[in-house]
C-alpha positions, 0 to 999 in steps of 0.5 A: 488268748490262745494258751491261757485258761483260768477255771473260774467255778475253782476260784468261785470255790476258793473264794468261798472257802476263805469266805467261810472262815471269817465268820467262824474265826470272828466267833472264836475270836471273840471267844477267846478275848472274852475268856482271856480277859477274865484273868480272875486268879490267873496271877496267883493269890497275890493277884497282878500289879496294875503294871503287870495286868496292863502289860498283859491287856495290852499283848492280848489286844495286840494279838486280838487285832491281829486276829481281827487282821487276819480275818479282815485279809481272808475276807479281803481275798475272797473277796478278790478272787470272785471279783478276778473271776467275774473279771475272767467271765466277763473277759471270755465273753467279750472275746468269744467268736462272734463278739467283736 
């Protein structure tokens, strides 16, 4: 189409940058819900109420699987901006002088 140009090898390099975040974000991810879990004397020397030490699990695990979230959505645009790619490649070859 006369006007109108996509760089694919640019959205190959930003599907690969999102890419590259899901794995270190997975690592401190864990990490961090690892850590955060182990409250140990974190409440003082009385220690947490059952009450108090469940309401904290739960925000924490309500934060973790946001995290979990946001990795799952940079994967899920990575994964899109290749396959948009592929899609514009394929589109280019289909249209190119000589093909129809």
């Amino acid at each position: 189409m006369s006007g109108f140009e996509v760089d694919t090898a640019r959205l190959r390099q930003l599907s690969a940058a999102f890419g590259r975040e899901t794995g270190p974000l997975a690592r401190q991810t864990a990490a961090f819900h690892a850590q955060a879990r182990a409250v140990d004397a974190a409440f003082g020397l009385l220690g947490a109420s059952d009450e108090v030490y469940n309401a904290y699990i739960s925000k924490l695990n309500e934060f973790v699987a946001g995290l979990e979230n946001l990795r799952s959505g940079l994967s899920a645009v990575a994964g899109g901006l290749s396959r948009d790619a592929d899609v514009y490649d394929e589109a280019d070859a289909l249209t190119a002088p000589g093909q129809l």
